[in-house]
N, C-alpha and C positions, 0 to 999 in steps of 0.2 A: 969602812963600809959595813953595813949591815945584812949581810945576804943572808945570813939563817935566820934573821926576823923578817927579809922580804918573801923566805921562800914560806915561813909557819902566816904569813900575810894573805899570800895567794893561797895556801892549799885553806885555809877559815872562809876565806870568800867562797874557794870549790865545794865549803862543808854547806854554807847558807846554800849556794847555788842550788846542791844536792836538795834541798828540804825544800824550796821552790818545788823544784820540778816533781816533789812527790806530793804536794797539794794541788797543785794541776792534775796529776794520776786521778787523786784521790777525787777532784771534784767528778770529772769524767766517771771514773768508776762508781762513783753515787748519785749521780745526776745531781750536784748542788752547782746552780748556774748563782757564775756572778752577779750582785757583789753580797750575795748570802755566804754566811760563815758558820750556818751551823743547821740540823738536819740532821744527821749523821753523826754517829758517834766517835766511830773509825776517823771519818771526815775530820771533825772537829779534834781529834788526836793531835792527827798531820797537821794541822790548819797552828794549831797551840805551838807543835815544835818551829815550824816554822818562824813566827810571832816571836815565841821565847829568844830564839835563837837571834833574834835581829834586836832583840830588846838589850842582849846582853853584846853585843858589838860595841857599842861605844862605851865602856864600860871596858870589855877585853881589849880592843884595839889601840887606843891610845896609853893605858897601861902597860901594852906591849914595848910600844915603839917607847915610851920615855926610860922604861927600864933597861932594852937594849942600849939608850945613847949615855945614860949615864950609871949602868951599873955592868951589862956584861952582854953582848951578843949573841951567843953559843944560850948561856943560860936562860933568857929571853926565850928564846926560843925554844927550849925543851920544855920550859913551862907551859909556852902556846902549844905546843904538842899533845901536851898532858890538856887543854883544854878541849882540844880538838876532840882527843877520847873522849873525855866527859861529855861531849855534845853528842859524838857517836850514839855513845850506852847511854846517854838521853832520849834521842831518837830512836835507836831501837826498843829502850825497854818500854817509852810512854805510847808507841807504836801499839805495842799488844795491848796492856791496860795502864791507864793512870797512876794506881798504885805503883807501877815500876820506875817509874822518871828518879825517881828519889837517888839514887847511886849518884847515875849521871849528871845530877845537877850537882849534887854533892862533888864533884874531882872538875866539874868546870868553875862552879863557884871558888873552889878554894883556889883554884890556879888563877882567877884572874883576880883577886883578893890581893895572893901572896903578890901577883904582878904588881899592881896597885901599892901596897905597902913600902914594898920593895922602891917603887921609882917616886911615891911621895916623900919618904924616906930620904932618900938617896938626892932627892932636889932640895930639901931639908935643910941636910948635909952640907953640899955644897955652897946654899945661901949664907950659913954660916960662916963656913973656912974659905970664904970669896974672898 
């Protein structure tokens, strides 16, 4: 069983969910009526992280789950953790200005990279010594 990759599964979808509903905030608070995406600066922040964030799911998510089934559960998932943060300190620091996303994209990138590596790797691997 995989439960620390299902539970670092559900709390990534809680983190996208979170960045939904702060561009909804955001359009309300600017008055940018759908399906406009930009107007606003702030707006168009929240509107990016959002965006970002769903651009890099398929990408984190399946990197997830293959490196949990053939490299290690627990570690899987700390990694998705560590991405989690990177999404956090994405969205707060691109939240204030632009210039700040940089960190946060830097500790999400690199965690679903090493994920990636790690289960392309590891399937690799085992293609070989089948």
């Amino acid at each position: 069983m995989f439960h620390f990759t299902a539970l670092v599964t559900c709390l990534s979808i809680l983190c996208y969910l979170y960045t939904s509903i702060l561009v909804s905030r955001a359009r309300t608070a600017f008055g940018i009526k759908a399906p406009a995406v930009s107007g606003n600066p702030d707006f168009e922040r929240a509107f990016r992280v959002q965006m970002n964030t769903l651009e890099w799911m398929p990408i984190f998510l399946p990197s997830l789950w293959l490196f949990a089934f053939y490299i290690n559960d627990a570690l899987a998932a700390a990694l998705g953790v560590v991405w989690i943060v990177g999404r956090v300190l994405y969205m707060t620091g691109y939240s204030q200005a632009a210039a700040k996303r940089g960190l946060g994209f830097g500790i999400q990138a690199g965690a679903a990279i090493l994920l990636w590596l790690g289960a392309l790797g590891a399937v690799i691997w085992h293609l070989i010594h089948a």
